[in-house]
N, C-alpha and C positions, 0 to 999 in steps of 0.2 A: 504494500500500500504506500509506503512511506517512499520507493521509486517511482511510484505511477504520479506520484505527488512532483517529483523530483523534474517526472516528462515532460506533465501538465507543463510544469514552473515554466521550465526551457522553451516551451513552441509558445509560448505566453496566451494560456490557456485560461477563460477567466473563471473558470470552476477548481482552479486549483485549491484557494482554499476550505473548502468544504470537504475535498479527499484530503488537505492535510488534517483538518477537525476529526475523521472518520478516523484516520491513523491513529492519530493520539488517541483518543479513545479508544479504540481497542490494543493499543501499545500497552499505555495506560491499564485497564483492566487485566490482561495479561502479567502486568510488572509487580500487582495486588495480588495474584495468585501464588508467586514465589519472591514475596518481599524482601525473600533475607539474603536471595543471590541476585537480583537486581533491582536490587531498591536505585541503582544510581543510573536507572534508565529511564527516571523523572526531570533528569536535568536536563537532556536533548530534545524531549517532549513539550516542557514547558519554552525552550528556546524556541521550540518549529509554532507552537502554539501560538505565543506572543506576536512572531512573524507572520503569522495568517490572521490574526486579530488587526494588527497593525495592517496591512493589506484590505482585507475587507472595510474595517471602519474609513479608509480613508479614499 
């Protein structure tokens, strides 16, 4: 997900942010299921996250 996000980005696709929002969530949800071996794959999430927020809102 988080490459198709990546595709999107590059052909300047304007639905990319809504497959980055999809990624993260189920990144996300996934990261919640085995929190004690990658808890630290909240940090790249919330960076892509911010960056599609920032995108969209503006």
């Amino acid at each position: 997900m988080f490459a198709y996000t990546g595709e999107a980005l590059l052909v300047e696709n304007a639905f990319w942010p809504w497959t980055a929002f999809t990624a993260v969530l189920l990144s996300t949800r996934l990261i919640f299921t085995v929190w004690k071996d990658a808890k630290y794959g909240v940090i790249p999430n919330v960076i892509i996250l911010l960056a599609a927020l920032f995108h969209y809102l503006s």
